[in-house]
C-alpha positions in Angstrom: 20.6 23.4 -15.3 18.1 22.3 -12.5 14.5 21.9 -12.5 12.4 23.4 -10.7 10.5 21.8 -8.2 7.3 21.6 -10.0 9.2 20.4 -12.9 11.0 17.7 -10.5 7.7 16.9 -9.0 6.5 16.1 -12.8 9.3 13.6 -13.5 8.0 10.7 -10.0 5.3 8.1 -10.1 4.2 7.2 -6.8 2.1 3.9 -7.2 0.7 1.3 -4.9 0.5 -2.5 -5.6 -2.4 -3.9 -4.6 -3.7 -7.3 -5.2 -5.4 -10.5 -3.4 -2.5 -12.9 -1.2 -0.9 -15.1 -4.0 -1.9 -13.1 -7.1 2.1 -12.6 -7.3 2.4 -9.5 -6.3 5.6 -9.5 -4.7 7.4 -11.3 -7.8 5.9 -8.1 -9.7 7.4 -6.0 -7.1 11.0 -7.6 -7.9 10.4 -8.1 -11.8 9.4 -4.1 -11.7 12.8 -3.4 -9.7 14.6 -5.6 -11.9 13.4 -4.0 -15.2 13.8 -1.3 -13.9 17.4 -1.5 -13.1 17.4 -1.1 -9.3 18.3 -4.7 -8.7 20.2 -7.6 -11.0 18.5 -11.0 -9.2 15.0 -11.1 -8.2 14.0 -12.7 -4.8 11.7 -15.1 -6.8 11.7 -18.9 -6.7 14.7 -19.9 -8.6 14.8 -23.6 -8.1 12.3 -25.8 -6.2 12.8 -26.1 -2.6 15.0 -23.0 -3.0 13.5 -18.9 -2.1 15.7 -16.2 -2.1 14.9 -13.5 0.0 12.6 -10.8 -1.5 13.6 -7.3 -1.6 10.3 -5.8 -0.1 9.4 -8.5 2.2 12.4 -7.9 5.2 10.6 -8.8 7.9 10.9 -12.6 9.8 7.3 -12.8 10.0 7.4 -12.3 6.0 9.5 -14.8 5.0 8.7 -17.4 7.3 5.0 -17.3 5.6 5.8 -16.1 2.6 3.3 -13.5 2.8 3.6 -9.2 2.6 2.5 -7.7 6.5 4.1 -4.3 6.1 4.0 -1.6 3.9 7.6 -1.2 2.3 8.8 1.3 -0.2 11.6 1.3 -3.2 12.3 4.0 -5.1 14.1 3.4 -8.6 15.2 5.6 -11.8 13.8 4.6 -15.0 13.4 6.8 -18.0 14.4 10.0 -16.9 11.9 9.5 -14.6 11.2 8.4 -10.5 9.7 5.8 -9.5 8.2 5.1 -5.5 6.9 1.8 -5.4 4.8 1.3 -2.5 4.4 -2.5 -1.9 1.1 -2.6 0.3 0.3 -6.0 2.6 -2.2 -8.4 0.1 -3.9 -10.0 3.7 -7.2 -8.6 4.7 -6.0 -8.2 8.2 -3.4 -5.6 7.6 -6.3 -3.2 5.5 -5.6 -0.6 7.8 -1.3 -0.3 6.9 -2.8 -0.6 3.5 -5.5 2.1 3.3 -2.6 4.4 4.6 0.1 3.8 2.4 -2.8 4.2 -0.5 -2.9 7.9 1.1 0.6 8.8 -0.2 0.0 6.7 -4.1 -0.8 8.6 -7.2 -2.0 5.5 -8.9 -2.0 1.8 -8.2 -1.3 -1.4 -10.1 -4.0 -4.1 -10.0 -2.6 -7.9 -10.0 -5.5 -10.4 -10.9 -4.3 -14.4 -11.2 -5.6 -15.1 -14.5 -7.2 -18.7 -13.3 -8.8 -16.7 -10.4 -9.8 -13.2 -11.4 -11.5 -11.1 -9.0 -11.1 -11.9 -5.5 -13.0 -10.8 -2.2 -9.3 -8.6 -1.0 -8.8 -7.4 -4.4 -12.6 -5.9 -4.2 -11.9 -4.7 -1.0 -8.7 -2.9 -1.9 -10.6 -1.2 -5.0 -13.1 0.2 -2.8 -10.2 1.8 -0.8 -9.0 3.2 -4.3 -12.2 4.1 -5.4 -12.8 6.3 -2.2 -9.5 8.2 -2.6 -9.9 8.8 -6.8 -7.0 6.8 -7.5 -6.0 5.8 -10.8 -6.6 2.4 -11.6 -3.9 -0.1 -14.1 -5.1 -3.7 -14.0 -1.9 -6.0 -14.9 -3.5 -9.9 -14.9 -1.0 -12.2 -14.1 -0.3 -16.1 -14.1 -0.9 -15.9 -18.3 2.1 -19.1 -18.3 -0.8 -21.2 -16.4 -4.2 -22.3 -17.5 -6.3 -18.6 -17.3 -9.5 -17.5 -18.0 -10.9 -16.5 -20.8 -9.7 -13.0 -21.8 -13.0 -11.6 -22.5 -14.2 -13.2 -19.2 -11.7 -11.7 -16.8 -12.2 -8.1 -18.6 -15.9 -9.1 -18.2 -15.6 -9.6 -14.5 -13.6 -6.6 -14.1 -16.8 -4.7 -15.3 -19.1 -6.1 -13.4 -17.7 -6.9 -10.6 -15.8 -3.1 -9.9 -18.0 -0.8 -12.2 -15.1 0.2 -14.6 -14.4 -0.2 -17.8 -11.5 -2.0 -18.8 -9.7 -1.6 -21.7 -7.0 -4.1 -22.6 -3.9 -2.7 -24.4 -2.2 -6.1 -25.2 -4.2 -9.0 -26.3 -2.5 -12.3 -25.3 -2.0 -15.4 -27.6 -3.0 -18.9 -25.5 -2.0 -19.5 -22.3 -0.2 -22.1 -20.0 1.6 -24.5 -22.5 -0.1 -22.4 -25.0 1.0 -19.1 -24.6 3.0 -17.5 -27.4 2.9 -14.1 -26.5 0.6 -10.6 -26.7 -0.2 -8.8 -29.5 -0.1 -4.4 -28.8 -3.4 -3.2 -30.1 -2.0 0.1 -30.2 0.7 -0.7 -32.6 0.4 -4.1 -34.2 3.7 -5.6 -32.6 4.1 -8.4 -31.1 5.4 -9.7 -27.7 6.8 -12.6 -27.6 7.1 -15.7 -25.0 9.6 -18.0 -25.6 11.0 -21.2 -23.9 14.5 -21.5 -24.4 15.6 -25.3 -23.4 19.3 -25.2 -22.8 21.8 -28.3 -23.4 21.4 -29.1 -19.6 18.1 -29.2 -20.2 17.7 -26.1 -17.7 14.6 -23.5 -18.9 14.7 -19.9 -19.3 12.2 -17.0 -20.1 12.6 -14.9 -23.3 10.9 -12.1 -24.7 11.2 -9.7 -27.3 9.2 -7.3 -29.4 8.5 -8.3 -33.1 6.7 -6.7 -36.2 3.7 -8.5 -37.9 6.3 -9.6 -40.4 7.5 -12.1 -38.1 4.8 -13.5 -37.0 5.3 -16.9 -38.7 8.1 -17.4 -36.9 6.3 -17.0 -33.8 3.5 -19.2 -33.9 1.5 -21.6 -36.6 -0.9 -20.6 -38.8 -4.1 -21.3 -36.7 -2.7 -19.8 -33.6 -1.8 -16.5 -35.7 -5.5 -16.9 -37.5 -6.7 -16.9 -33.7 -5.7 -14.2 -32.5 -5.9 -12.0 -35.5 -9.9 -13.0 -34.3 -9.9 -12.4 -31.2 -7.8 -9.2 -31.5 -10.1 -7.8 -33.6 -13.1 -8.7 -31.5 -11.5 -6.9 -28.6 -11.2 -4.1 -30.7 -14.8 -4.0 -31.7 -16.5 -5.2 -28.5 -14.0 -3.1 -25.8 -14.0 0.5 -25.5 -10.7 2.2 -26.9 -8.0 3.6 -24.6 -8.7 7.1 -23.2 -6.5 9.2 -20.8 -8.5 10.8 -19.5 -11.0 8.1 -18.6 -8.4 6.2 -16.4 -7.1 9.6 -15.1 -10.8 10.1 -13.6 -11.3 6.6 -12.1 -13.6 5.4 -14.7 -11.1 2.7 -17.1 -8.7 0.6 -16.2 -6.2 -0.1 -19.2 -5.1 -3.5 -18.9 -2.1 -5.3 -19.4 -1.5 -9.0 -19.2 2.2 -11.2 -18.5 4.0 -13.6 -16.0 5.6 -11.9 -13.7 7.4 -15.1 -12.7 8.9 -15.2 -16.3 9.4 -11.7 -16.9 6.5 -11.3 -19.3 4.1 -8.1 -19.7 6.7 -6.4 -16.9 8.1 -4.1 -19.4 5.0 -3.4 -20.8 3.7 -2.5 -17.7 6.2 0.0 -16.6 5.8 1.5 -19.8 2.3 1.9 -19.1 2.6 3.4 -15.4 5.8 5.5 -17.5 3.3 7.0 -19.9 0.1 7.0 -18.4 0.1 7.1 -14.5 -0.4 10.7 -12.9 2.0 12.3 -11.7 2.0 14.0 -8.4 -1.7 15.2 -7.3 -3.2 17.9 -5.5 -3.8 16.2 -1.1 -6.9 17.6 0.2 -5.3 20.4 3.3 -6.0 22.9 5.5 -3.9 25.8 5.7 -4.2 28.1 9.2 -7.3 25.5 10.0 -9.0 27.1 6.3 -9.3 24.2 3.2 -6.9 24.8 1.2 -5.3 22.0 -1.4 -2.1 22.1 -1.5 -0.1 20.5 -4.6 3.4 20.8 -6.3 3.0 24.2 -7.5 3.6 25.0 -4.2 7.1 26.2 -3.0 6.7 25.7 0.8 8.0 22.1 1.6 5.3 20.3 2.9 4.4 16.3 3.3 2.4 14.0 5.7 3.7 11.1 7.6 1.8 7.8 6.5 3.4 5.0 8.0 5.7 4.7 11.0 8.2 1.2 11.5 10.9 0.7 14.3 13.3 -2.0 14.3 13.9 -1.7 10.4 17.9 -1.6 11.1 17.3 -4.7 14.4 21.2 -4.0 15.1 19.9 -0.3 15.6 17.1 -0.5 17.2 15.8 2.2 14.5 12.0 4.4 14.3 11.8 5.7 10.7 8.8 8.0 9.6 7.8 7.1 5.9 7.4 11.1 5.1 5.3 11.6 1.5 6.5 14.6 -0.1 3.7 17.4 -1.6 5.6 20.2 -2.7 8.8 22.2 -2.1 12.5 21.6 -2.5 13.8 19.2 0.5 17.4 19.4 1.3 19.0 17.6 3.8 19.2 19.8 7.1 16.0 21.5 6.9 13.7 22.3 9.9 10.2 21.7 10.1 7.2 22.3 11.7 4.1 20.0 13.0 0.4 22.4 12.9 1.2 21.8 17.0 4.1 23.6 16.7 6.9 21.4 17.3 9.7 21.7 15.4 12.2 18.8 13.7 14.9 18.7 12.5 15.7 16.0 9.5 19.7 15.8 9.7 19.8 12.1 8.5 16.7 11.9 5.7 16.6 8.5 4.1 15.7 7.0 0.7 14.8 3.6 0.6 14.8 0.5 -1.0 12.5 -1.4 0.7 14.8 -2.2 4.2 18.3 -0.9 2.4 18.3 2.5 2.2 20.9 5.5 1.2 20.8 9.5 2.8 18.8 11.4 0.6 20.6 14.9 0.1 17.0 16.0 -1.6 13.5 15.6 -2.3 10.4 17.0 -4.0 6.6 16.3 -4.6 5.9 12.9 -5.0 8.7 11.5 -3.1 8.9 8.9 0.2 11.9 9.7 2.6 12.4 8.2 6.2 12.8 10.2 8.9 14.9 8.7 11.8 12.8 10.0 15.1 12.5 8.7 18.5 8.6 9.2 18.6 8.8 12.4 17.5 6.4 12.0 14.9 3.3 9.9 14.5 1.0 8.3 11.7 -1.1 11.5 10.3 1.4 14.2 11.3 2.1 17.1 8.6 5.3 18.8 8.1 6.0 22.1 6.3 8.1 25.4 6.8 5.6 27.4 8.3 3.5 24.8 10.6 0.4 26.0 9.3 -0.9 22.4 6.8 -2.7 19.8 7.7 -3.4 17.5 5.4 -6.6 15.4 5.7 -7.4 11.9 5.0 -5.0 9.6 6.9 -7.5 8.2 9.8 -7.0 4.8 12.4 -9.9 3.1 12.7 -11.9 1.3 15.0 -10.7 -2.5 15.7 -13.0 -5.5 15.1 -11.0 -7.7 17.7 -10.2 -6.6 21.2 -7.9 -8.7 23.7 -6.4 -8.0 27.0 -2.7 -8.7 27.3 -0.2 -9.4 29.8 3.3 -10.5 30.3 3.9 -14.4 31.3 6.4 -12.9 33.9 4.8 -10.1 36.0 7.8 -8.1 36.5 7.8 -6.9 32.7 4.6 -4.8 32.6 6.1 -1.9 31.9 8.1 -3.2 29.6 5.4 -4.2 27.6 3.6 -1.2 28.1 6.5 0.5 26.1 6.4 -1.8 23.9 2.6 -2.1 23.0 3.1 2.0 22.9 5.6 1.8 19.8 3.3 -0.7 18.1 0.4 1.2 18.3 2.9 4.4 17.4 3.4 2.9 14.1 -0.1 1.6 13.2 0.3 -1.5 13.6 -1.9 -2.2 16.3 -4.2 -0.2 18.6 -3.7 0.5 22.5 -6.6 1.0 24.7 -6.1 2.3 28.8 -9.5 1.7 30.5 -10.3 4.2 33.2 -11.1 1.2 35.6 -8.6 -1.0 36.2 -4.7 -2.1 35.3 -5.3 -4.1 32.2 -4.0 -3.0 28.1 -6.8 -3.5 25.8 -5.0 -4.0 22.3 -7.4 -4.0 19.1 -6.4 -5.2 15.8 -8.3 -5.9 12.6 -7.7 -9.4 12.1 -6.0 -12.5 14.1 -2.6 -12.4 11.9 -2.2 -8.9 13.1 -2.1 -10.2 16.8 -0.1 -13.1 16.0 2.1 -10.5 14.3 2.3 -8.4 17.4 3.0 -11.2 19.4 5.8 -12.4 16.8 7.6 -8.8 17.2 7.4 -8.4 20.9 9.1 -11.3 21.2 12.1 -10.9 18.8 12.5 -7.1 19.1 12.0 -7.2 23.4 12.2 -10.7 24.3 8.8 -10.5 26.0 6.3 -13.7 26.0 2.8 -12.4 25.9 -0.1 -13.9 26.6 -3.9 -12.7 24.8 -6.8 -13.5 26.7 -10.4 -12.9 25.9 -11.7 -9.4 26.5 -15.6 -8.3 27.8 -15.5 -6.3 24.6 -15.8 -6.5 21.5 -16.3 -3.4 19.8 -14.2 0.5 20.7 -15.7 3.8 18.9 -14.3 7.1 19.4 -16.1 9.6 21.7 -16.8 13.7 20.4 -19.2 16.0 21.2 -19.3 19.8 20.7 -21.4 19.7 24.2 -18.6 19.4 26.9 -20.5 18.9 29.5 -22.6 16.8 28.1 -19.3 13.9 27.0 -18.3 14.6 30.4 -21.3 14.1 32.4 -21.1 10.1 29.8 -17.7 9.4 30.6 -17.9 10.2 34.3 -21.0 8.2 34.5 -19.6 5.1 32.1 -16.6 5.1 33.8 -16.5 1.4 33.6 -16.7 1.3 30.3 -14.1 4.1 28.9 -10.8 3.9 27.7 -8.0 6.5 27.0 -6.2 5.7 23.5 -2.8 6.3 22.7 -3.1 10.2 22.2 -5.5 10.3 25.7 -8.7 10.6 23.4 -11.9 9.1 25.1 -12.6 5.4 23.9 -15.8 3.8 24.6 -15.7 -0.2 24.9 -18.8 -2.0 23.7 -19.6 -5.8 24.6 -21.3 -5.6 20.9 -22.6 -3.8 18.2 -26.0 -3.8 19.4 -24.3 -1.7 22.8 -23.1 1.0 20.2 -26.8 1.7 18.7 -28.2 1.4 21.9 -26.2 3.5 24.3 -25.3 6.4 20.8 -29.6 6.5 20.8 -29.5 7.3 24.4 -26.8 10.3 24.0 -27.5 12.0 20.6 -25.2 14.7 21.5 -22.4 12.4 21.5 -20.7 11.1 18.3 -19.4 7.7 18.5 -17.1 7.5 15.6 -15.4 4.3 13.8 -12.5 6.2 13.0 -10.4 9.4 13.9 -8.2 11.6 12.1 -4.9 12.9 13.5 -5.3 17.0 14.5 
């Protein structure tokens, strides 16, 4: 018999991964899959001097440096239940990808290296987490290496995000010394095992054990050890509670090597049994606010992330569409708030660049939508065109350069091309009202070297980034029309159209922003703007 769609809804996890670069968050990624049973090799190092590919990073950029720079998504089946994966970028300079694909996640996974433990990005990515309510499950990795000391790293955790953590395992050693991880919960024991085979080639083993067995696990001090130091963490950290970590307040914490396969399990276990499902997205419904969550039977969803050039052979512009409620079947019609309507023939699941039609979909899910700039970052979908779902902002650059082609003759081919990046997020494109040049802005220098990277393999265009006079863009609004126009025609030389024709003013600093937003009051000059 089939569910319903709230009861269908109930059954996905939607989670984020978020961590600092090189906390190992993309092994994670592939040791989740491969628990899971979506895939049967991981992408990990297998060999030194020999990387596989990795199933969420697909792009050139990504593998050359060995580093996440887009948002990718894998959805998987484990335990009657459905699992999106969103794999966010770890570098600072791609925030903005990541505070959008934190708009369509439930919950998100925490990676801390053990040796390293809070990191400036990690802090950074909390904060987006924190601003959004999201469910917090810290998983601290690298236990097979020297770490920190447990009660230090859970220490840190408290100080450092202002949320208590409660650990769920408690681990024996680590690095040479690491035997495994006790469950507080229920007295069993994880094992880590070395197995040294004849060709004196090493694999990974784990398995769970009753106290009985103990002995066989580790020597007598080493059990005495942690018998201590489980016990402490029972008297000196705060029990488990649901609802703690469902408000944002505790962080249950689980510790492994995702390189070896250790804690990964346990951690899916964890998001299985304690990670939200589907929430309630802030909306409004005929311009009133109105949540809107999977009770609701109307289809409706919001468009987080856009990426072309998935598919290079064709040329492809998929919409990353995060289900909210409703039954999805293939075919369907639907409506933007302006009106427009579209019509989803070829809907896609994915698994992170392979992907398979998806005949259905409900709350909680991520589908692609093939469109040829149909749709944009920030646009809602829904039966009757009437939500709009809030939260899902750009925001204003920190570096501005003005580009050009090396040969003259392909301006407007880069124009089109600076038009799709911009489309998808992954870069900003600024018209001033003075003058032929393309302002791009970007958060950090990787995401212009990333630009530059793409607009040469996807439209074999050299481009060239040269110094602009400005340094800082902020939105313009007023309620006084008159007023905003009587600025712009007057700072002519100063204003830029963005992508959607909205009023840009370019600063040559901060200092330009307080000075010239003191002189207008009646103007807002905004560092970021939502999609209407």
């Amino acid at each position: 018999m089939a569910l319903t769609p709230e009861a269908e809804a109930a059954r996905r996890r939607t989670f984020a991964i978020i961590a600092h670069p090189d906390a190992g968050k993309t092994t994670l990624t592939e040791n989740l899959l491969l628990a899971g049973g979506a895939i049967r090799m991981a992408g990990a190092v297998k060999a030194r001097g020999e990387r596989r590919r990795t199933m969420s990073d697909w792009m050139k950029i990504e593998r050359d440096r060995g580093i996440s720079v887009s948002a990718s998504v894998m959805t998987f089946e484990y335990e009657n239940c459905v699992f999106n994966l969103l794999d966010t970028p770890g570098h600072e300079d791609f925030s903005e990808d990541t505070y959008r694909t934190l708009t369509a996640a439930d919950s998100a996974i925490m990676v801390l290296d053990a040796a390293k433990g809070i990191e400036p990005q990690t802090l950074k990515l909390f904060e987006v987490c924190r601003l959004r309510d999201i469910p917090i499950i810290t998983y601290i990795n690298k236990m097979d290496r020297e770490a920190q000391d447990p009660f230090q790293l859970l220490d840190e955790i408290e100080q450092k995000l202002a949320m208590t953590a409660s650990p769920l395992y408690w681990p024996q050693g680590s690095g040479e010394r690491l035997r495994g991880m006790k469950d507080l919960r229920t007295g069993e024991f994880v094992t880590y095992q070395r197995i040294v085979a004849h060709d004196g080639s090493v694999d990974f083993k784990t398995e769970r054990v009753g106290a009985d067995r103990f002995d066989e696990m580790m020597s007598a001090d080493e059990k005495i050890e942690l018998e201590e130091q489980a016990e402490m963490a029972a008297g000196v950290c705060k029990p488990y509670d649901h609802q703690s970590y469902r408000e944002g307040h505790m962080t249950p914490v689980v510790f492994g090597s995702a390189l070896r396969h250790f804690g990964v399990k346990e951690l899916l276990d964890t998001i299985l049994l304690e990670a939200p499902a589907p929430r309630v997205q802030k909306a409004k419904v005929k311009g009133n606010p109105t949540p809107v969550g999977p009770e609701n039977k109307e289809v409706t969803g919001f468009v987080f992330k856009i990426q072309a050039n998935m598919d290079p052979n064709h040329r492809d512009r998929i919409a990353f569409f995060r289900m909210v409620s409703g039954r999805f079947q293939r075919g369907m019609r639907l409506k933007t708030v302006a009106g427009k309507q579209i019509g989803i023939t070829s809907p896609v699941m994915f698994m992170a660049q392979d992907r398979e039609i998806a005949d259905e979909a409900f709350g909680g899910d991520v589908i692609g939508i093939p469109n040829h700039g149909a749709l944009r970052v920030g646009d809602a979908l829904s039966e009757s065109g009437n939500v709009q779902f809030q939260g899902i902002p750009n925001f204003a650059p920190e570096i501005l350069r003005r580009v050009r082609t090396k040969d003259p003759m392909k301006s407007k081919h880069l124009r089109k091309a600076l038009e799709g990046l911009a489309e998808e997020g992954v870069t900003q494109l600024f018209t001033p009202e003075i003058g032929s040049d393309m302002i791009v802005g970007a958060v950090g220098q990787l995401q212009i070297e990333v630009m530059a990277e793409r607009i040469a393999t996807e439209n074999n265009l050299e481009v060239l980034f040269e110094a602009s006079p400005w340094a800082a863009a902020r939105w313009l609004a007023s309620e006084d029309a008159p007023k905003l126009n009587a600025f712009l025609e007057s700072n002519r030389s100063a204003v830029a159209k963005d992508l959607d024709g909205a009023p840009v003013y370019l600063a040559k600093n901060a200092w330009d922003v307080g000075y010239v937003s003191e002189r207008n009051p009646a103007i807002r000059f905004t560092k970021t703007k939502e999609r209407v």
